[in-house]
The first five atom37 places (N, CA, C, CB, O) and aatype in JSON, in Angstrom:
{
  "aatype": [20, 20, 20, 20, 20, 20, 20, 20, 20, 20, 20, 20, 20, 20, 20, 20, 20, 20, 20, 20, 20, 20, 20, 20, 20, 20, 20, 20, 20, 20, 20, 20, 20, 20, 20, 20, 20, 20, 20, 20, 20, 20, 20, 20, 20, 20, 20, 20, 20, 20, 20, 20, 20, 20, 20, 20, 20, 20, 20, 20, 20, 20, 20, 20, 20, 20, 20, 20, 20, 20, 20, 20, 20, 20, 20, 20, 20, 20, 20, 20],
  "atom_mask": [
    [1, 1, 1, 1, 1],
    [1, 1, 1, 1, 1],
    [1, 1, 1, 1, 1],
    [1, 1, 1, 1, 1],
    [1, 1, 1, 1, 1],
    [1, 1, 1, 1, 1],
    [1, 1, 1, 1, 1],
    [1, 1, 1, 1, 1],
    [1, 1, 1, 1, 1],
    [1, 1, 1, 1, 1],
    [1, 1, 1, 1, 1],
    [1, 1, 1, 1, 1],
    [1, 1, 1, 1, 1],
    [1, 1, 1, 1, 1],
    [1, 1, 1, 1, 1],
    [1, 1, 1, 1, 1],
    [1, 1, 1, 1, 1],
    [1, 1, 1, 1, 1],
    [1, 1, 1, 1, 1],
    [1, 1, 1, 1, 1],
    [1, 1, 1, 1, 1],
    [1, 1, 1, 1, 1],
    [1, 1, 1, 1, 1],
    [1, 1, 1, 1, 1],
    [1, 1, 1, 1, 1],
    [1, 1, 1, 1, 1],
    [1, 1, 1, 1, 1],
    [1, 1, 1, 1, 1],
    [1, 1, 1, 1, 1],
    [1, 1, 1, 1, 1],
    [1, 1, 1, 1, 1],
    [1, 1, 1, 1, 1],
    [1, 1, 1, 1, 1],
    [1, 1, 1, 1, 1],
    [1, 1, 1, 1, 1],
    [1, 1, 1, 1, 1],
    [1, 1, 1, 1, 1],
    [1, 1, 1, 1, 1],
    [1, 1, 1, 1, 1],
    [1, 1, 1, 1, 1],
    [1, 1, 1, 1, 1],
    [1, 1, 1, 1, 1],
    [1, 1, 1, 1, 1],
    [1, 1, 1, 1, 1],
    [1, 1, 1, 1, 1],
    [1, 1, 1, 1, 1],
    [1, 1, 1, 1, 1],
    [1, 1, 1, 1, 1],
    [1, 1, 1, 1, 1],
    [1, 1, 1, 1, 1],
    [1, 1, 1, 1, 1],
    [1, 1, 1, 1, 1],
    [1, 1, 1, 1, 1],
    [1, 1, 1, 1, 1],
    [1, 1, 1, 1, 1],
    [1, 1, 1, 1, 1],
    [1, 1, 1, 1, 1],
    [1, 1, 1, 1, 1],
    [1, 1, 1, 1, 1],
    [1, 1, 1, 1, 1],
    [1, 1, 1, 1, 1],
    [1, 1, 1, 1, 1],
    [1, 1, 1, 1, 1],
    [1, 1, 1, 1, 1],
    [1, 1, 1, 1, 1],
    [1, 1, 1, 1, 1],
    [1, 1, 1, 1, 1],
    [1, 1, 1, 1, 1],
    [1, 1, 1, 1, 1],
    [1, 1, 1, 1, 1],
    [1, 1, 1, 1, 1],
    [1, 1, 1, 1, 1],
    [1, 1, 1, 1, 1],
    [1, 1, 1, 1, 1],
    [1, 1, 1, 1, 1],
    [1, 1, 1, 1, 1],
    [1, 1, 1, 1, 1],
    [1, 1, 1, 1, 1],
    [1, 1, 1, 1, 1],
    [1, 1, 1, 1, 1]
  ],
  "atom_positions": [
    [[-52.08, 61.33, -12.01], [-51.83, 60.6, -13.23], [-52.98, 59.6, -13.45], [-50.45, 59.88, -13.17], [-53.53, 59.16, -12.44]],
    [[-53.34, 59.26, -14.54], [-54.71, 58.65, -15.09], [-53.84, 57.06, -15.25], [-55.5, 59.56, -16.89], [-52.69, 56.7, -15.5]],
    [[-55.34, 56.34, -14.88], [-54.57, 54.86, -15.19], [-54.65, 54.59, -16.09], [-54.81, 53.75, -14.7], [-55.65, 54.99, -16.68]],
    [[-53.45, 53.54, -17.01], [-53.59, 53.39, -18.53], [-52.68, 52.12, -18.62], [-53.04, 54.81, -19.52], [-52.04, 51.65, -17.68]],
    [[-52.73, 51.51, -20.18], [-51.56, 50.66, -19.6], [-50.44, 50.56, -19.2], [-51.35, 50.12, -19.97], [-49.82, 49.58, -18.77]],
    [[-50.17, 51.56, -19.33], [-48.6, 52.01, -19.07], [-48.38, 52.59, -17.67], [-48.11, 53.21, -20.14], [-47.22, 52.79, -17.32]],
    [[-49.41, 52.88, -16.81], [-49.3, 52.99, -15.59], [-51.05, 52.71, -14.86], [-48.52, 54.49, -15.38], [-52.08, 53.14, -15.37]],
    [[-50.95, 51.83, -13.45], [-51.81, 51.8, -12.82], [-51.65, 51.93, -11.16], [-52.32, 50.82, -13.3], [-50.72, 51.34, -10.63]],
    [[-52.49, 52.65, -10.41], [-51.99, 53.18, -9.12], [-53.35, 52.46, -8.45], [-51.73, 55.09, -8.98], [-54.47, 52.82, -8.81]],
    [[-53.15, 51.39, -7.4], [-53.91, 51.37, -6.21], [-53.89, 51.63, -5.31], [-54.16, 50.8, -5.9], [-53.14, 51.03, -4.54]],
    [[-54.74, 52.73, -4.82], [-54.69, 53.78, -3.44], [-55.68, 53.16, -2.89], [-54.97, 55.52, -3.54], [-56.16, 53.86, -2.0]],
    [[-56.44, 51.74, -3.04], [-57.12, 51.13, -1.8], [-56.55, 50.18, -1.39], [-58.36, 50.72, -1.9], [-57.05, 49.41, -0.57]],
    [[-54.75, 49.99, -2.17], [-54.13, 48.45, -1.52], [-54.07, 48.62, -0.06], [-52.43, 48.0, -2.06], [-54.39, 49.74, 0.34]],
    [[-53.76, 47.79, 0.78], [-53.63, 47.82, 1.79], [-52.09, 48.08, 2.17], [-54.25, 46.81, 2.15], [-51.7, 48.72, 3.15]],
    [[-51.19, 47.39, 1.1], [-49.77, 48.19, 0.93], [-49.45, 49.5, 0.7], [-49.15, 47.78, 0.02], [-48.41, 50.07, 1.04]],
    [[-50.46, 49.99, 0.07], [-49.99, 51.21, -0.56], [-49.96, 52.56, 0.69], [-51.14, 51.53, -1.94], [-50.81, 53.01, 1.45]],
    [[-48.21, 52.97, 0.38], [-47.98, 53.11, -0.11], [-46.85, 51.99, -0.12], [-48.13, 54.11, -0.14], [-46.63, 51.52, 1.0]],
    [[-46.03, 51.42, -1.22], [-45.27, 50.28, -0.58], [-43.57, 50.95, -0.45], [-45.43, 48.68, -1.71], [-42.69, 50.34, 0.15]],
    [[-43.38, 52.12, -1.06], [-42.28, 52.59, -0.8], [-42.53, 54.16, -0.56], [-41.36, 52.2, -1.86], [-43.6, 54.67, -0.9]],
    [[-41.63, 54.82, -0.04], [-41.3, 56.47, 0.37], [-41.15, 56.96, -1.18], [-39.59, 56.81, 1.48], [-40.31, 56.19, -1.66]],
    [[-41.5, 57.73, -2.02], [-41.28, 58.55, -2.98], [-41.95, 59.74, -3.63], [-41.16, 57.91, -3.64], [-43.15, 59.6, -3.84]],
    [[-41.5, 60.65, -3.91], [-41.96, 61.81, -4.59], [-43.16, 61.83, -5.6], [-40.9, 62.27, -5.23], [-44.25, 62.41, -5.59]],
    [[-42.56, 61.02, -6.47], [-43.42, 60.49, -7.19], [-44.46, 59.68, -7.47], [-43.1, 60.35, -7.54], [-44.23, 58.51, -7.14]],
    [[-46.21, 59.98, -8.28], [-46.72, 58.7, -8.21], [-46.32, 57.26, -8.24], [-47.31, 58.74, -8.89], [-45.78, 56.9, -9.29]],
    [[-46.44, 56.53, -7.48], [-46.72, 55.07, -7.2], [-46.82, 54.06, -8.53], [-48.12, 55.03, -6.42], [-47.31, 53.08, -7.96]],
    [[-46.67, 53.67, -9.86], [-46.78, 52.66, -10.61], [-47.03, 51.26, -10.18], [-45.86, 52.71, -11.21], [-46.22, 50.34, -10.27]],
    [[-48.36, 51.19, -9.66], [-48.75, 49.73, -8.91], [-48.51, 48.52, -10.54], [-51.02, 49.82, -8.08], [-48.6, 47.29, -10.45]],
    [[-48.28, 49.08, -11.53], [-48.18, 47.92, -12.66], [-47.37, 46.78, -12.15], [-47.46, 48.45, -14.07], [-47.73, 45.6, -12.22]],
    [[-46.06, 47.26, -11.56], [-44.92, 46.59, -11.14], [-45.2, 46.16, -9.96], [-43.76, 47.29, -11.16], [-44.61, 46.72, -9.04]],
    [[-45.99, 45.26, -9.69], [-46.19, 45.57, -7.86], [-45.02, 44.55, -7.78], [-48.05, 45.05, -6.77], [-44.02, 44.87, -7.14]],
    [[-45.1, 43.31, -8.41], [-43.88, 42.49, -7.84], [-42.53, 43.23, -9.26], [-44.36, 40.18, -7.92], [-43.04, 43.33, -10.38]],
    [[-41.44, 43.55, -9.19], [-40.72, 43.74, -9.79], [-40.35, 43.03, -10.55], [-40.17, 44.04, -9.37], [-39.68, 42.17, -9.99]],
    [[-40.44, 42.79, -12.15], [-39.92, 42.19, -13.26], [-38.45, 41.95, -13.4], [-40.32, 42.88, -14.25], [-37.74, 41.06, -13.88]],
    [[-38.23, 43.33, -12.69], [-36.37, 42.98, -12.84], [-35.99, 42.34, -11.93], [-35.28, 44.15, -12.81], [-34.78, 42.15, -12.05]],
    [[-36.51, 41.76, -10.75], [-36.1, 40.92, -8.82], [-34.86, 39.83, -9.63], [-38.15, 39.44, -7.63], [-33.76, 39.81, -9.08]],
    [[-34.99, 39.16, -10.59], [-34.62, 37.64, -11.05], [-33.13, 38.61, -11.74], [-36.09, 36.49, -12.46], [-32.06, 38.02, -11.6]],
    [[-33.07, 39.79, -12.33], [-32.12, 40.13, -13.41], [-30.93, 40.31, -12.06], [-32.59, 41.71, -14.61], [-31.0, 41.05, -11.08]],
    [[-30.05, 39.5, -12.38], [-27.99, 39.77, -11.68], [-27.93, 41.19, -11.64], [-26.29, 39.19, -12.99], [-27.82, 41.71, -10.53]],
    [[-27.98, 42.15, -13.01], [-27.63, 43.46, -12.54], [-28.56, 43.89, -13.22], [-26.28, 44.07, -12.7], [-28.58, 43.79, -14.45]],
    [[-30.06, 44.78, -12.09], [-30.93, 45.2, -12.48], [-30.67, 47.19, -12.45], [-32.03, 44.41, -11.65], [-29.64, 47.7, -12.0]],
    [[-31.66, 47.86, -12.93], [-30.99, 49.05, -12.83], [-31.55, 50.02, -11.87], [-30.91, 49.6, -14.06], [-31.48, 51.25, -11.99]],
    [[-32.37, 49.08, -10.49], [-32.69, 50.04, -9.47], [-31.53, 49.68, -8.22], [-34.43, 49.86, -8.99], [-30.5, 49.03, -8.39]],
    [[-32.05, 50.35, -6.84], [-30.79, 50.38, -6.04], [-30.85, 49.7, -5.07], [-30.38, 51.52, -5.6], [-30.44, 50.18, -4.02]],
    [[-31.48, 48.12, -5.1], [-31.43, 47.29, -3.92], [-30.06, 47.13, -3.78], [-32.19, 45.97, -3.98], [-29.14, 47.72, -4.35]],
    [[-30.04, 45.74, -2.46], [-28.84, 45.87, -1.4], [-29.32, 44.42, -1.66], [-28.78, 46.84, 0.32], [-30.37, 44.05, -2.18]],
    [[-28.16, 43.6, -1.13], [-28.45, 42.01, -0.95], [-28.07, 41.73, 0.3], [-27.69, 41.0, -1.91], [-27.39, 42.53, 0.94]],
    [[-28.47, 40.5, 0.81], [-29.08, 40.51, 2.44], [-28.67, 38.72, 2.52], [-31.36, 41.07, 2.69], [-29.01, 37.92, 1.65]],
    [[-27.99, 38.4, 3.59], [-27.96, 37.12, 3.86], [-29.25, 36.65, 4.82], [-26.6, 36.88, 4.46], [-29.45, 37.14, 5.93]],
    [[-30.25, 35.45, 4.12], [-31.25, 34.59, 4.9], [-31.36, 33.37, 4.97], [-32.26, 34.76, 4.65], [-31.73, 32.53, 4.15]],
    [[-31.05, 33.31, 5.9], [-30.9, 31.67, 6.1], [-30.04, 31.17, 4.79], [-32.6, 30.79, 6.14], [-30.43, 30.48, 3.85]],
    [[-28.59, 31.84, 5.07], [-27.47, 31.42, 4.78], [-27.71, 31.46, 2.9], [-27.18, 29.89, 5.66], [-27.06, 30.61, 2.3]],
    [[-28.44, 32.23, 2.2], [-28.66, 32.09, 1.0], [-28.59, 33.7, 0.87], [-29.97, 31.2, 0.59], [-29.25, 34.39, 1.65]],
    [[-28.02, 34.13, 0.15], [-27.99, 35.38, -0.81], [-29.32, 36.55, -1.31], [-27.56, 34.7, -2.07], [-29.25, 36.85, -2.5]],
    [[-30.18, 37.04, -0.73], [-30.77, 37.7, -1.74], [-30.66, 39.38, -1.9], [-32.09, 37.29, -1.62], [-29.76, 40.14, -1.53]],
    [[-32.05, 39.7, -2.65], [-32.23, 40.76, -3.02], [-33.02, 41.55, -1.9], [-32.76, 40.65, -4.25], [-33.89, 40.89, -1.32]],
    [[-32.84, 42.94, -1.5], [-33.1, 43.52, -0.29], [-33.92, 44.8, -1.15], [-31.6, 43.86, 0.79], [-33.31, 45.86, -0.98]],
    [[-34.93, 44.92, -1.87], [-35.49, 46.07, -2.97], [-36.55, 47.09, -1.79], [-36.66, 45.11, -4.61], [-37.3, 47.95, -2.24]],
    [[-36.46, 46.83, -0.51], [-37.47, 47.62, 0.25], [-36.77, 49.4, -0.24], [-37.4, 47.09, 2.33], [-37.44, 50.42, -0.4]],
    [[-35.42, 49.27, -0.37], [-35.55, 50.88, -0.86], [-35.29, 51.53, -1.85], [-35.01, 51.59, -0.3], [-34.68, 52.6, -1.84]],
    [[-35.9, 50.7, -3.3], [-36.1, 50.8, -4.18], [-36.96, 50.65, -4.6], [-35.65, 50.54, -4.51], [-37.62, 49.61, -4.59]],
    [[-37.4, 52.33, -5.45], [-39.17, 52.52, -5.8], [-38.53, 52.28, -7.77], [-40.25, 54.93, -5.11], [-39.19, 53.0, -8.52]],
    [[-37.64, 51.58, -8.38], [-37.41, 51.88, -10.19], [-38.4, 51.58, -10.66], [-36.35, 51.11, -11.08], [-38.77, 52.04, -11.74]],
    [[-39.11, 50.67, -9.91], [-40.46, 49.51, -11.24], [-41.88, 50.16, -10.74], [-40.62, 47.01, -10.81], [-43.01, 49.75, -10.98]],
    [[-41.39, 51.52, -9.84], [-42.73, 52.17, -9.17], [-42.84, 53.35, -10.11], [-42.62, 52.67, -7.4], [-43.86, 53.99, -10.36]],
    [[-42.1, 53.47, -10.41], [-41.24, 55.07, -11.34], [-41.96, 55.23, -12.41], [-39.46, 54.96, -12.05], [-41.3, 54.71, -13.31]],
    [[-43.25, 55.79, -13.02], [-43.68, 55.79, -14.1], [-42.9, 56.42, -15.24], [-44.74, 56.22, -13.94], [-43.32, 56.24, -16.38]],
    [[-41.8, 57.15, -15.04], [-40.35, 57.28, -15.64], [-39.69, 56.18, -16.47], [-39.44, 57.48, -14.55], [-39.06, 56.32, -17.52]],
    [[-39.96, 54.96, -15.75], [-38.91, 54.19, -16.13], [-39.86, 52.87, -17.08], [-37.95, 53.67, -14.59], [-39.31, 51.84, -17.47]],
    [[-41.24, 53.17, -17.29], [-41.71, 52.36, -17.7], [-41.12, 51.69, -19.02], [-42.75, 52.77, -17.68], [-41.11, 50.47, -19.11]],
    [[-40.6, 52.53, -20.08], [-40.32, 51.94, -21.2], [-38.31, 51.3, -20.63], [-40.64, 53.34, -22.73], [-37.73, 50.36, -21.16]],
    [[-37.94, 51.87, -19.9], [-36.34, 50.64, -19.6], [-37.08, 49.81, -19.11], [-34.83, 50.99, -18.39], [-36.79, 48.78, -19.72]],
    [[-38.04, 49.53, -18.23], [-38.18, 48.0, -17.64], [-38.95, 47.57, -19.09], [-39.29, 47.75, -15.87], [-38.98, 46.34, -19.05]],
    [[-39.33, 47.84, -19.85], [-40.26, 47.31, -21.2], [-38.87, 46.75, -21.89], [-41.31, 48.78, -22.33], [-38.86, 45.55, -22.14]],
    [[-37.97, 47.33, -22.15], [-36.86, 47.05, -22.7], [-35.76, 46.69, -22.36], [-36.66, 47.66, -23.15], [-34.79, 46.62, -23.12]],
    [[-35.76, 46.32, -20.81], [-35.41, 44.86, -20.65], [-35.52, 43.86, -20.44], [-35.06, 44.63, -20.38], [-34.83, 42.84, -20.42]],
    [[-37.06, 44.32, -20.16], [-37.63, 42.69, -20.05], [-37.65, 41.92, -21.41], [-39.27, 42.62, -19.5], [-37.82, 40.71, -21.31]],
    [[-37.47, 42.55, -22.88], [-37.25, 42.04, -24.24], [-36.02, 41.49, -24.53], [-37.45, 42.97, -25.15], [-35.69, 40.91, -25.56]],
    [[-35.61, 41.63, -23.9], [-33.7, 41.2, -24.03], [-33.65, 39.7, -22.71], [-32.21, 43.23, -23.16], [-34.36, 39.54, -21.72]],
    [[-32.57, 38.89, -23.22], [-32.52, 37.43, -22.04], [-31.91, 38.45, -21.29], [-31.47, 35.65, -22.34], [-31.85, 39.66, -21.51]],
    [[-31.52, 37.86, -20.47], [-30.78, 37.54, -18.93], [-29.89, 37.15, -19.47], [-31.29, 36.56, -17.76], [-28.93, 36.72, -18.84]]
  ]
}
């Protein structure tokens, strides 16, 4: 897949690859836009640290998904 704005892949990160998947890699998302959204629409797990609540996204590739580029576009347009 060609880089564009709608998708960009770095195969010299030193992360990469940062998750297991079939599919090309969408480095656009490297930090996830949706991490902050209550109910986002990939398949993390939440994890107690140091007694605080979070988000556990290591096995979730959604914001990697060049599939899903236009739902994360369209919800990041909408509040929380």
């Amino acid at each position: 897949m060609k880089n564009t704005s709608r998708f960009f892949q770095n195969l010299e990160c030193e992360y990469y690859p940062c998750h297991e998947t079939e599919v090309p890699i969408n480095c656009l998302f490297c930090y996830c836009p949706l991490y902050p959204r209550e109910n986002c629409p990939g398949n993390c797990k939440t994890v107690t640290v140091n007694e605080k609540t979070v988000k556990d996204c290591m096995g979730c590739s959604f914001p990697h998904d060049p599939e899903n580029y236009d739902i994360i576009m369209d919800l990041l347009s909408k509040r929380m």
